[in-house]
C-alpha positions as CSV (number, residue, x, y, z in Angstrom):
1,X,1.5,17.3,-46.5
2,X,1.8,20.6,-48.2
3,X,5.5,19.7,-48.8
4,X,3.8,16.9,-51.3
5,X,1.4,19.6,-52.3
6,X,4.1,21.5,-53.7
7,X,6.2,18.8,-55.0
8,X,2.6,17.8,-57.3
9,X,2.7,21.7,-58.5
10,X,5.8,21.7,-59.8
11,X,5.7,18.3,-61.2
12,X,2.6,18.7,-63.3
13,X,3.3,22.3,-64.4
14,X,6.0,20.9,-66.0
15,X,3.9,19.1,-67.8
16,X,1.2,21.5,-68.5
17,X,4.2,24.0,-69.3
18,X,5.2,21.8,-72.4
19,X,1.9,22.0,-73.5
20,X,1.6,25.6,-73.5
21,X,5.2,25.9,-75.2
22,X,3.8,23.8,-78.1
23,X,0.7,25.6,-78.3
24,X,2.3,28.9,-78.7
25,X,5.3,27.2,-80.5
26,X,2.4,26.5,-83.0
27,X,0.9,30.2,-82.5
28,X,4.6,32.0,-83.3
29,X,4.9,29.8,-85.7
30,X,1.6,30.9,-88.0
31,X,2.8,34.3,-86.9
32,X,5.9,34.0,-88.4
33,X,5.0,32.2,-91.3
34,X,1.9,35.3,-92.0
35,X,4.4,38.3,-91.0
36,X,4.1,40.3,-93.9
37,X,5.9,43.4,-92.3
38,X,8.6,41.3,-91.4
39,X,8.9,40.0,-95.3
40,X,9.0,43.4,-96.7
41,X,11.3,44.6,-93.9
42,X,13.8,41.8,-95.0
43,X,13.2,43.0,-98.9
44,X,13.9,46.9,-97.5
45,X,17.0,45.9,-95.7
46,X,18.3,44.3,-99.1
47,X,16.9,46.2,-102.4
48,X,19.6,48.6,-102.4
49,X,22.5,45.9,-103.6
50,X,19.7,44.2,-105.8
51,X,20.2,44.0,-109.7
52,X,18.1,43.3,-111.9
53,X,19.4,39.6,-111.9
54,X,18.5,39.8,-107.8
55,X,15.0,41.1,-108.7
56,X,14.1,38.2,-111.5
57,X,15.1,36.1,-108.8
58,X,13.4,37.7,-105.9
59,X,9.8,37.6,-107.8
60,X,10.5,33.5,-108.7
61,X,11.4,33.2,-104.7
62,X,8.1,35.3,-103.6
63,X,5.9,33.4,-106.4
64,X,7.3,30.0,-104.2
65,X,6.6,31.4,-101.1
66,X,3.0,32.4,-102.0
67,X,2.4,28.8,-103.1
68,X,3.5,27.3,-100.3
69,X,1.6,29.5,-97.5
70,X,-1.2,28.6,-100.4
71,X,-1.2,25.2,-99.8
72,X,-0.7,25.7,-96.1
73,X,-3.9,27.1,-96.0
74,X,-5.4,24.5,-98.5
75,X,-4.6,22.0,-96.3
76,X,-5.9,23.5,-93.3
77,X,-8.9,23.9,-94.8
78,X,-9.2,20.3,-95.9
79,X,-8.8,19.0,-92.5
80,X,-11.2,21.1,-91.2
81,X,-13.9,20.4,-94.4
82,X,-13.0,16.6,-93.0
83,X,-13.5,17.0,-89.6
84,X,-16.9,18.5,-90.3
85,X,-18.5,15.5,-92.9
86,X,-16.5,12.8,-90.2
87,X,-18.7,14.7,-87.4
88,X,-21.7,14.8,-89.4
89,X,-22.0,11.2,-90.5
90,X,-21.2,10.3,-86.9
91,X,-24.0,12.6,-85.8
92,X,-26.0,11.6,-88.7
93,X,-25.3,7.3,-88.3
94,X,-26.4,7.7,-84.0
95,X,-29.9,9.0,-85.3
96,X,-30.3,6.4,-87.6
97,X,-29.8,4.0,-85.3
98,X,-31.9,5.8,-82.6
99,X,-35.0,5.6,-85.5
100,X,-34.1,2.1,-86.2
101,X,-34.2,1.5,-82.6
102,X,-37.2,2.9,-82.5
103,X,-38.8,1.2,-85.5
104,X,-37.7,-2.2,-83.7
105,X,-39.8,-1.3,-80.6
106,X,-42.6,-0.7,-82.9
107,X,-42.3,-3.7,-84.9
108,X,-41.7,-5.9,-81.5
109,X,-45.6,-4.3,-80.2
110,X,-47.1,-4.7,-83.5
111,X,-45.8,-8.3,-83.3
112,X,-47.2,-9.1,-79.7
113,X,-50.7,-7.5,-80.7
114,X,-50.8,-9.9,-83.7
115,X,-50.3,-12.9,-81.8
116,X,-53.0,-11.7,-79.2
117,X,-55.2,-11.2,-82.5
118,X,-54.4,-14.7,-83.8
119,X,-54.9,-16.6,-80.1
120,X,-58.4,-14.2,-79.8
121,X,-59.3,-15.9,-83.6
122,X,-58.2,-19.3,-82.6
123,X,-59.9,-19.6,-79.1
124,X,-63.3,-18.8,-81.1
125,X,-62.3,-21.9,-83.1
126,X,-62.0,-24.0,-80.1
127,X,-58.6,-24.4,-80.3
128,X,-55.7,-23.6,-78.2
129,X,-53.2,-21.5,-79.3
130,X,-49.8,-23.8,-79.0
131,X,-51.5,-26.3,-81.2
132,X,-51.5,-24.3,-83.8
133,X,-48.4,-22.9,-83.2
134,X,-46.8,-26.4,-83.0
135,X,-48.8,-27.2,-86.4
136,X,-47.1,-23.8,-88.2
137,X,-43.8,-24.7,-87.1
138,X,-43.6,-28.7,-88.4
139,X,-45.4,-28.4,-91.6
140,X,-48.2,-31.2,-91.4
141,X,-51.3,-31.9,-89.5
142,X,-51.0,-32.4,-86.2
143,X,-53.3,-35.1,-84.1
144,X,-56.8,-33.5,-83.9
145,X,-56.4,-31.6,-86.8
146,X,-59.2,-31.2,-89.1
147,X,-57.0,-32.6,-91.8
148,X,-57.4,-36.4,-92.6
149,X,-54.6,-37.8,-94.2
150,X,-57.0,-40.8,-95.2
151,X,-59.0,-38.5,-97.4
152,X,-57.3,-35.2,-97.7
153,X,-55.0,-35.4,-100.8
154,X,-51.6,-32.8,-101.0
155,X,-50.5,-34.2,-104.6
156,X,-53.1,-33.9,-106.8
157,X,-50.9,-34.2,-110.0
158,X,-49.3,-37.8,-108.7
159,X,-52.5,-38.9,-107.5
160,X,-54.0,-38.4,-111.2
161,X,-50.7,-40.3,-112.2
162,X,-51.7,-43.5,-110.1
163,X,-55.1,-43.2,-111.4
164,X,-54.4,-43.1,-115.0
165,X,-51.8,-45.8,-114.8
166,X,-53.5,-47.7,-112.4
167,X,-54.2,-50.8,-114.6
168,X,-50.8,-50.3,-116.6
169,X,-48.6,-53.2,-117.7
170,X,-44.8,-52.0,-119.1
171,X,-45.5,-52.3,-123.0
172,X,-43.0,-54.0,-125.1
173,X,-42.2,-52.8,-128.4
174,X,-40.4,-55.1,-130.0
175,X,-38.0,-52.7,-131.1
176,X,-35.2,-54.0,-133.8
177,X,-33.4,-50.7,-135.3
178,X,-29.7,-50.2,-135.3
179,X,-28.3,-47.1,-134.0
180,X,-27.8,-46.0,-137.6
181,X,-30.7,-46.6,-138.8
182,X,-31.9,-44.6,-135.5
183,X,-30.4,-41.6,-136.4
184,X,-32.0,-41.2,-140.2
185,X,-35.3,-41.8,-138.7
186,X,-35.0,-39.3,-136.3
187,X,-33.8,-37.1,-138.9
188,X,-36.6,-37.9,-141.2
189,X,-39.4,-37.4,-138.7
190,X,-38.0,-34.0,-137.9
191,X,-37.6,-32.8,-141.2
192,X,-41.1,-34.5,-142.5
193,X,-43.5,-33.7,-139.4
194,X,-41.8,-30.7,-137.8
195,X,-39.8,-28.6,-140.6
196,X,-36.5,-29.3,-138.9
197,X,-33.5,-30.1,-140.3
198,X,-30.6,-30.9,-139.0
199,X,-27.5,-33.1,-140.6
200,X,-26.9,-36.3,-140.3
201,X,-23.2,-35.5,-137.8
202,X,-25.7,-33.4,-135.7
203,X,-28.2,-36.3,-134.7
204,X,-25.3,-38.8,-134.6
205,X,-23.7,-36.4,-131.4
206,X,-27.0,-36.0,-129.9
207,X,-27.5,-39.6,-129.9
208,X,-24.0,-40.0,-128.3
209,X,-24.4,-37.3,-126.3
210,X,-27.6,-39.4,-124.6
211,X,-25.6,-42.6,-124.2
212,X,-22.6,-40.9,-122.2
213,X,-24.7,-38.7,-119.7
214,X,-28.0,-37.9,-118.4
215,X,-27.7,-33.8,-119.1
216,X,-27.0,-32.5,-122.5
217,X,-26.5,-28.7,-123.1
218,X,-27.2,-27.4,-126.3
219,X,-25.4,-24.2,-127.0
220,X,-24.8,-21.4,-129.6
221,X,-26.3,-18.7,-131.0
222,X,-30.0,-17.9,-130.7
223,X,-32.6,-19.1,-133.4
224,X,-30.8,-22.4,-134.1
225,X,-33.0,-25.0,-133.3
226,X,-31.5,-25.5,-129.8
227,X,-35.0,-26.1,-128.4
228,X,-36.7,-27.1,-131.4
229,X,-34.0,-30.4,-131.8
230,X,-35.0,-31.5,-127.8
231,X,-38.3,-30.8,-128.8
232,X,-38.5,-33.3,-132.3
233,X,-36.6,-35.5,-129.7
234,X,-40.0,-36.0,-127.7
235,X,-42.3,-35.7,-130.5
236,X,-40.6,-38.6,-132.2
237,X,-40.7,-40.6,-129.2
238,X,-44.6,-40.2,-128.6
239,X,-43.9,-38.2,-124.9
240,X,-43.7,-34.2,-125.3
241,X,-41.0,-32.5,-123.9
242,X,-41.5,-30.9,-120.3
243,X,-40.4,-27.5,-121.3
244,X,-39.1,-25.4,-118.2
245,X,-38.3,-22.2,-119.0
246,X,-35.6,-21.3,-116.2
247,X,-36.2,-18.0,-114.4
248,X,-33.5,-15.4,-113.2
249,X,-35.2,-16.0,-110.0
250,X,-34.7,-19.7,-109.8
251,X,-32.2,-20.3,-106.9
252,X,-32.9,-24.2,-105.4
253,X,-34.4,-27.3,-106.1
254,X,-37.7,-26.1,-105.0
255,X,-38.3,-24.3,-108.5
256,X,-37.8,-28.1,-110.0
257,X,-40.0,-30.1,-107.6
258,X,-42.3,-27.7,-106.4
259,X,-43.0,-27.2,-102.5
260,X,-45.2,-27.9,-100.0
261,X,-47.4,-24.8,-99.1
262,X,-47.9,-24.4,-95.4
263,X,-51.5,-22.1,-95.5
264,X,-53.4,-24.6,-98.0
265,X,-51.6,-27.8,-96.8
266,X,-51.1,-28.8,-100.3
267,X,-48.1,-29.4,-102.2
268,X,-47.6,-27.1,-105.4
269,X,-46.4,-29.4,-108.2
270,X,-44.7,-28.9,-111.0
271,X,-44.9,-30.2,-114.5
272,X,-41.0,-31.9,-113.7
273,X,-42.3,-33.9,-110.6
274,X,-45.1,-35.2,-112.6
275,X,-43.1,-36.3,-115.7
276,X,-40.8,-37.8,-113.4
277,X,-43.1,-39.4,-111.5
278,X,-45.1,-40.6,-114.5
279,X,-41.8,-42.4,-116.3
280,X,-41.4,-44.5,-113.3
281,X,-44.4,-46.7,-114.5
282,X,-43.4,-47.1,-117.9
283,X,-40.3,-48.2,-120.1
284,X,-40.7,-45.3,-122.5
285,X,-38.4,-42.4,-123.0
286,X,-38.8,-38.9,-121.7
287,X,-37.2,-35.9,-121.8
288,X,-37.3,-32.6,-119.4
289,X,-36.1,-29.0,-121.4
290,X,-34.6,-26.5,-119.2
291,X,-34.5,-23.7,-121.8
292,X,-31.9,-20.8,-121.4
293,X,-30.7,-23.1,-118.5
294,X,-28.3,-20.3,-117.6
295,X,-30.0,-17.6,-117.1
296,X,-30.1,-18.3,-113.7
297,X,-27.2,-19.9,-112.1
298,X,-27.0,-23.9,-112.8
299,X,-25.8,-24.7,-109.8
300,X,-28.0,-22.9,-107.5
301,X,-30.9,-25.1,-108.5
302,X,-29.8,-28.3,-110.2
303,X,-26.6,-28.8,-108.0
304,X,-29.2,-31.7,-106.2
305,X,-29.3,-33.4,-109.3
306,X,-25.9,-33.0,-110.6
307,X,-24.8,-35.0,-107.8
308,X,-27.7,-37.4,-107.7
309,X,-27.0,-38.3,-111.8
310,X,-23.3,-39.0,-110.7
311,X,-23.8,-42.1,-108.6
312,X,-23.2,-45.3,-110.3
313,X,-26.2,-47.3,-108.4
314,X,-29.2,-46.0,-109.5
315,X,-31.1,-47.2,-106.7
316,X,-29.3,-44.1,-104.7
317,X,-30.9,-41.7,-107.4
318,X,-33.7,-40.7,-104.6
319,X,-34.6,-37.1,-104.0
320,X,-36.8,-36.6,-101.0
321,X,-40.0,-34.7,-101.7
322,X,-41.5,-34.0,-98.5
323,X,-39.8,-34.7,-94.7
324,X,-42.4,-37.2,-93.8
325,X,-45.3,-39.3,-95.7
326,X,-49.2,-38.9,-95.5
327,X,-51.3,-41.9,-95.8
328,X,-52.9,-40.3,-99.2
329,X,-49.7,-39.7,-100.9
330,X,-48.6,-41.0,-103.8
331,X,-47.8,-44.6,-104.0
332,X,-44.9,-44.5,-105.5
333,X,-43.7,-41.7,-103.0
334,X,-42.1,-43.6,-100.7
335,X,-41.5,-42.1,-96.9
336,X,-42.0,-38.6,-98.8
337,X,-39.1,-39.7,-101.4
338,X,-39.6,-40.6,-105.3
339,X,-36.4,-42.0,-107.2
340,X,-35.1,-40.4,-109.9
341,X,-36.1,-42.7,-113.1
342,X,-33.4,-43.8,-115.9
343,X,-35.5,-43.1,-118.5
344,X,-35.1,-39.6,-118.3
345,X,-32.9,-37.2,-120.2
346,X,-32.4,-33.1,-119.4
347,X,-31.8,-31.1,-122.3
348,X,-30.1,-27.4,-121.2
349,X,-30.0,-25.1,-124.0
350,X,-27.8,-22.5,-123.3
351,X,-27.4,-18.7,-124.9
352,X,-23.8,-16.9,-124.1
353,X,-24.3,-13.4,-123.8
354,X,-24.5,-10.7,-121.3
355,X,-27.8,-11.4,-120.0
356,X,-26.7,-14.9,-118.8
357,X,-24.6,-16.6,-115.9
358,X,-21.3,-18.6,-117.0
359,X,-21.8,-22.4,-116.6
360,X,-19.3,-23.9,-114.3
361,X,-16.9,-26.6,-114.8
362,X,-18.7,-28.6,-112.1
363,X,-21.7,-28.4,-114.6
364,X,-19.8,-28.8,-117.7
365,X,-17.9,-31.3,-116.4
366,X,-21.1,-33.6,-115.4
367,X,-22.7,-32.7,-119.3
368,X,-22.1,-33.5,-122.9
369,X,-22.0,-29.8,-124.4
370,X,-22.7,-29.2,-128.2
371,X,-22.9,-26.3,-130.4
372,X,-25.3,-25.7,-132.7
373,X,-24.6,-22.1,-134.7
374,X,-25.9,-23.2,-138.1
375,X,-29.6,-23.5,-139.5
376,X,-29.8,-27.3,-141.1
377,X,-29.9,-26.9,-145.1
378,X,-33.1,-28.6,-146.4
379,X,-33.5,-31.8,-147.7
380,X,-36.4,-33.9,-149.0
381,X,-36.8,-36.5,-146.5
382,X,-38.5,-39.5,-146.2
383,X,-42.2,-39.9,-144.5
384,X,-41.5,-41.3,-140.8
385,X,-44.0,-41.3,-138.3
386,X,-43.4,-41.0,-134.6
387,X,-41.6,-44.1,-132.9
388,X,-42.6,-46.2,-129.6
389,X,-39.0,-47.1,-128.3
390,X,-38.3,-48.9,-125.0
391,X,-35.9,-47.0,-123.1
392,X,-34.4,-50.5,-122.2
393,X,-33.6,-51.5,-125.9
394,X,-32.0,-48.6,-126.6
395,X,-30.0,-48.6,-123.6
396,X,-28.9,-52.2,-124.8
397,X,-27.7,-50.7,-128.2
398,X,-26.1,-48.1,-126.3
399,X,-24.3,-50.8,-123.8
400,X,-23.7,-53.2,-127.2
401,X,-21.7,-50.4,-129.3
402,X,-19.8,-49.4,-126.6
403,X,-18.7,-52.9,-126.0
404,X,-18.1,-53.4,-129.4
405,X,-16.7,-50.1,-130.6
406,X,-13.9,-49.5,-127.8
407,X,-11.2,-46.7,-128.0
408,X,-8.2,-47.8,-129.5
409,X,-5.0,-48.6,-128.1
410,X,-3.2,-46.0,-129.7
411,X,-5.9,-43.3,-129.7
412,X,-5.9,-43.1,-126.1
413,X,-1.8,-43.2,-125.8
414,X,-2.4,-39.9,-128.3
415,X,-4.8,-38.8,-125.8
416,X,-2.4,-39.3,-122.6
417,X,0.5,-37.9,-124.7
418,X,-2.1,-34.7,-125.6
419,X,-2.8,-34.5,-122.2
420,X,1.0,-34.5,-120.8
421,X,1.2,-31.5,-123.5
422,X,-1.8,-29.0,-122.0
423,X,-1.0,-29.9,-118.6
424,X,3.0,-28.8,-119.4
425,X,1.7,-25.5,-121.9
426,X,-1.0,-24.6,-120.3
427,X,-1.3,-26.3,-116.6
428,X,-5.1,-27.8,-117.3
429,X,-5.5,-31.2,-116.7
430,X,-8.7,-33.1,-117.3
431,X,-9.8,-35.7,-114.7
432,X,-11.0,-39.3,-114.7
433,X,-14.7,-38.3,-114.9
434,X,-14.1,-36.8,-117.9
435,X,-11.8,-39.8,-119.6
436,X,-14.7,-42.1,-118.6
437,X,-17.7,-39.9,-120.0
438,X,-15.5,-40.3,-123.4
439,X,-15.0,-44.3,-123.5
440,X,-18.8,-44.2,-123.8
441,X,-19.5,-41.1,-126.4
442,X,-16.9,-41.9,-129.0
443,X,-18.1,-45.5,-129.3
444,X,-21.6,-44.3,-129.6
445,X,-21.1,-41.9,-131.6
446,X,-18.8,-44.6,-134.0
447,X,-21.9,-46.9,-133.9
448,X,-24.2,-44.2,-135.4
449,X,-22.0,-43.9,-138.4
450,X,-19.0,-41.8,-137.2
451,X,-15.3,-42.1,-137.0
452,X,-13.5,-42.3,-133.9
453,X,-10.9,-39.7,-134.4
454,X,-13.9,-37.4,-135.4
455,X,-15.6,-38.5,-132.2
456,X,-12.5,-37.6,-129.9
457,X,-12.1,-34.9,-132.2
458,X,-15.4,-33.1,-131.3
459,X,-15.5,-34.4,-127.5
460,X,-11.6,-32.8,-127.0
461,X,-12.6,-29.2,-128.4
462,X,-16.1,-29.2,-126.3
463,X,-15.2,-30.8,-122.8
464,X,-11.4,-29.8,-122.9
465,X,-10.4,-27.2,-125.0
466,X,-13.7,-25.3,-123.2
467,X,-11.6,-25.2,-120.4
468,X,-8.9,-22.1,-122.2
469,X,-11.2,-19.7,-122.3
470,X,-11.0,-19.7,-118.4
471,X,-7.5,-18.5,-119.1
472,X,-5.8,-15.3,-120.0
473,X,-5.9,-15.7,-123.4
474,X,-3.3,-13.0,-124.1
475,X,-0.7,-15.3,-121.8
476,X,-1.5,-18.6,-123.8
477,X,-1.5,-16.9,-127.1
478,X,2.3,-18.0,-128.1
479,X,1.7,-21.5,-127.1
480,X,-1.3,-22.0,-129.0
481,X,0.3,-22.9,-132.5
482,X,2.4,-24.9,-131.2
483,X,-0.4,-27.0,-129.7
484,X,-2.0,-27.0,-133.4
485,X,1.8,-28.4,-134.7
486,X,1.3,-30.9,-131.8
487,X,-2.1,-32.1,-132.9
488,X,-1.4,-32.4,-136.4
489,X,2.2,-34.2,-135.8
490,X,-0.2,-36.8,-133.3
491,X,-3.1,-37.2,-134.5
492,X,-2.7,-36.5,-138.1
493,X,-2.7,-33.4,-140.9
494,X,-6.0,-31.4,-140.1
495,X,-7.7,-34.5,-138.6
496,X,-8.2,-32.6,-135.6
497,X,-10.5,-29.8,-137.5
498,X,-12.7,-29.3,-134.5
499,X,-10.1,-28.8,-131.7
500,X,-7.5,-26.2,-135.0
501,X,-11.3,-24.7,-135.2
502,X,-11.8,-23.9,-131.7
503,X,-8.1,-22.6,-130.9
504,X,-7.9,-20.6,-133.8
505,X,-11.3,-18.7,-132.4
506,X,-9.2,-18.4,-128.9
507,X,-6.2,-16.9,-130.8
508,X,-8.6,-14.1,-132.3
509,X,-10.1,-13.4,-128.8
510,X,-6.5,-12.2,-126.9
């Protein structure tokens, strides 16, 4: 045994050895670097066969040498400065999370005295506690509850909608315009009621605007009538705007339809779920204003509806309300679900600048975007008072002039070829959605007194061209008269003003 004794001596003090050998390795090392005496007994050994070329050169070789045990010592000192924060934010992280620790333990008995406070409050009441906790969790009153649902009413807003249109038959109009004639009333009224004027192309692309999609964005510069043209739009048509004015707070649907308050049992309402409740009795035409739509982000809390707008049957355009139904709801609420009414338009208007979110494709794509930078010139128009319109009559007109106003032939091979082009120049490619929202704007917008080319003009540079400013503008540069020779060679000599317009602006941005 003490053979093996010895043998484990000797074979770990050769480890322990090489340990020490480093450690003063390290040790002669510093000393030899520091020896001063040795330096200048080197310099004494030497100075006698030194010239002045020897000396010149001896002071450049010490200047190095004073550097470099400099920034020995710099660097020492960093790792140590280093060490010392590293060691302090360790020691400094374990209190915090031996205070947060604590805080939790606090929080956990404050929490257990509460809910012996609440059962103590609840037992006076004569109830037991996990009835009330089972009422809390689902939302609605539970069996025994004090709440009848024969009597106890959660919408009031709705329920004042059944009330008032409780007797109401669908009135027909007997509407007879053209789309033409349409548009200069409109015009009229706004300039002759409201002070507003706008030009004749302006109300002929809102109008087509309505007719290819549900959401319109109105965009541009502020103090342009962005607001002031969706509202005319309900003045005219005897049903005021719903104005929301869209908070930077506004994150899901909730902030459109309102919510169901768990403490007063009631459901807090807004003005949208009443106006879309309300134009599911009627045939008239309404219109909901979601003004400076972007300053929150669009598809945060209208992402429900963007995909709800999209499907072709409208009997799918159902938004559920509430997760289950009270015997005093709503009649038209259905299982705690109201459908989405076709007689309803949403007007965005939209400021760009640095207090606003960027509007995705997935929004832009789904909306008819247009600009409006200039104040209308006045005009004297004619008197023309407010219209009754049935939202099915117009729709008709809208249906007939896209039946009878179709896309050319040859304006859509220019299109396909124009297509080809961006997706070879500039690797964008726009999608079916997209070709389909434009078979139904241009001839709209031909009916209302328009030319095609300057309807697929305006709907290229707003839902197409948008798309380059996604890009590096500095990359595309080169390529972007060359896509203005293309235009003019297909389409025609400065036909394509709006789309020249709107590259010309991206070639001054890079």
């Amino acid at each position: 045994m003490s053979t093996f004794f010895t043998f484990l001596y000797d074979f770990l003090a050769q480890f322990f050895s090489g340990i020490k050998a480093i450690l003063l390795g390290i040790i002669n090392g510093f000393a030899k670097m520091f020896g001063f005496k040795d330096y200048l007994k080197i310099v004494g050994q030497y100075k006698s066969d030194f010239g002045i070329g020897e000396w010149v050169l001896f002071g450049i070789a010490a200047i190095i040498l004073v550097v470099l045990i400099g920034a020995v010592i710099l660097f020492i000192v960093f790792l140590l400065r280093k060490y010392v924060r590293f060691r302090k934010t360790l020691v400094e992280q374990e209190s915090m999370l031996e205070e947060i620790s604590t805080l939790n333990n606090k929080v956990a008995t404050l929490v257990q005295e509460k809910e012996e406070i609440l059962a103590m409050k609840v037992s006076h009441l004569g109830l037991k506690p996990n009835e009330t906790d089972q009422e809390e969790v689902s939302g609605e009153p539970q069996e025994g509850d004090s709440v009848d649902q024969n009597t106890d009413i959660r919408f009031s807003k709705l329920n004042d909608v059944d009330i008032a249109y409780a007797n109401y038959k669908i009135q027909e109009y007997g509407n007879n315009f053209e789309l033409p004639e349409f548009v200069e009333l409109f015009r009229n009224f706004a300039a002759s009621k409201l002070g507003l004027y706008y030009t004749t192309e302006m109300i002929r692309l809102y109008v087509a605007a309505l007719a290819s999609t549900k959401l319109v964005i109105l965009q541009g510069i502020s103090g342009t009538g962005k607001t002031s043209l969706a509202y005319a739009w309900g003045k005219f048509l005897k049903h005021d705007s719903c104005v929301a004015s869209v908070q930077p707070s506004w994150r899901d649907r909730s902030e459109l339809f309102g919510y169901f308050n768990e403490f007063t049992k009631k459901f807090n309402e807004t003005d949208i779920l009443k106006v879309l409740y309300e134009a599911g009795y009627t045939d008239d035409i309404y219109t909901i204003i979601l003004d400076e739509m972007n300053i929150s982000r669009v598809e945060y809390y209208f992402a429900e509806m963007l995909s709800i707008l999209e499907m072709p049957n409208k009997d799918e355009w159902i938004i559920e309300v509430v997760a289950s139904s009270w015997k005093s709801d709503p009649k038209r609420l259905k299982n705690g679900k109201i459908k989405i009414p076709e007689n309803v338009w949403y007007i965005g208007t939209i400021n760009n600048d640095d207090s606003t979110f960027m509007v995705t494709d997935k929004v832009y794509d789904r909306a008819m975007p247009i600009d409006i930078n200039d104040k209308g010139k006045v005009f004297t128009p004619q008197e023309v008072d407010a219209q009754d319109v049935n939202f099915t009559y117009l729709n008709k007109k809208f249906k007939e002039a896209m039946e009878a106003n179709p896309i050319k032939e040859e304006t859509l091979n220019k299109i396909n070829e124009m297509d080809d082009y961006v997706i070879s120049h500039f690797r964008i490619a726009f999608g079916n959605r997209i070709v389909a929202h434009m078979r139904k704007f241009v001839p709209v917008f031909v009916a209302c007194g328009g030319s095609e080319l300057d309807g697929v003009d305006y709907f290229i540079a707003k839902k197409i061209l948008r798309k380059f400013e996604q890009l590096n503008i500095s990359y595309i540069r080169d390529e972007i008269d060359g896509f203005i020779e293309f235009l003019d060679k297909t389409f025609g000599k400065d036909t394509m003003h709006e789309c020249i317009e709107t590259l010309l602006r991206l070639k001054k941005m890079s």
